[in-house]
C-alpha positions in Angstrom: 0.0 0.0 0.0 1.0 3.4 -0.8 -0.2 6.3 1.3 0.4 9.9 -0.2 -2.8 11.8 -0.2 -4.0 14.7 2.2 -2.1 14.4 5.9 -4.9 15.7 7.7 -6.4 11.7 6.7 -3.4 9.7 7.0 -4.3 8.3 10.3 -7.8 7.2 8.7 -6.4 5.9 5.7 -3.7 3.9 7.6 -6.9 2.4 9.5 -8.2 1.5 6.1 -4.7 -0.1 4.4 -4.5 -2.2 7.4 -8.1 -3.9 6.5 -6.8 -6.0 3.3 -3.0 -6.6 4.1 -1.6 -9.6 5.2 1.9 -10.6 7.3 4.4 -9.2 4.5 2.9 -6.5 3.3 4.0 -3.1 3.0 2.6 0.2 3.6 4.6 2.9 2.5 3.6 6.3 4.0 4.9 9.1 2.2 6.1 13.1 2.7 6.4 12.2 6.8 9.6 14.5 7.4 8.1 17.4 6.1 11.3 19.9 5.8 11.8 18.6 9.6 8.2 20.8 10.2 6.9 17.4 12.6 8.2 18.7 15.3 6.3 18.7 18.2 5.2 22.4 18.0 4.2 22.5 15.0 0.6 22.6 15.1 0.0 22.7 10.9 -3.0 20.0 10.3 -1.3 18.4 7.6 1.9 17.9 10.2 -0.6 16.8 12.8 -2.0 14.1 10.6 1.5 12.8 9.6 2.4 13.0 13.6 -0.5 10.9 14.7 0.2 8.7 11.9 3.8 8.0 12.6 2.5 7.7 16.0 -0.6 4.6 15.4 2.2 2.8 13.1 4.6 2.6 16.4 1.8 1.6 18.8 0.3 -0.8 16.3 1.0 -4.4 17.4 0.8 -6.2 13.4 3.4 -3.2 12.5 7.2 -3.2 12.1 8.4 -0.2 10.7 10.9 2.4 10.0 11.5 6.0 8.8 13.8 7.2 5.7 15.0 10.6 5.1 15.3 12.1 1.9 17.2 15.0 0.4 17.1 16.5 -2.9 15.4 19.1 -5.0 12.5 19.8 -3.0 14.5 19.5 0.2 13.8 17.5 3.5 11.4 15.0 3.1 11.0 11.2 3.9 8.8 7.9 4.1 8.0 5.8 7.1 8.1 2.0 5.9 6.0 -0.5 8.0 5.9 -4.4 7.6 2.4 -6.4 8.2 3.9 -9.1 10.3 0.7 -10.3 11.7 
């Protein structure tokens, strides 16, 4: 599964990626780094949404995961990778 849509949703379409995977799928949750803007201050909705989505991925006991940081052109940015594993 790849999530890349409005942040604001991501913790409701994490709910709904979950429903159809199976131990070893992925779901890859894009734009999670944000120019470093998730920190914990920041109270944009769209950094909200990635924060509480980062957030139910950690606490979610079928979930292995990991974030990436990217750099390039549009600067700072990243993906958070998470493993079905039950």
């Amino acid at each position: 599964m790849f999530i890349d849509a409005d942040k604001p949703s991501n913790p409701a379409y994490l709910e709904w990626a979950l429903r159809p995977t199976r131990p070893g799928s992925v779901i890859i949750g894009d734009n999670v780094v944000r120019d470093g803007a998730v920190a914990p201050a920041c109270t944009d909705p769209r950094v909200r949404g990635v924060r509480r989505f980062t957030e139910l991925i950690a606490e979610h006991p079928r979930l292995t995961s990991t974030a990436l940081q990217t750099v390039g052109g549009k600067g700072y940015d990243g993906f958070v990778m998470a493993l079905v594993t039950g």
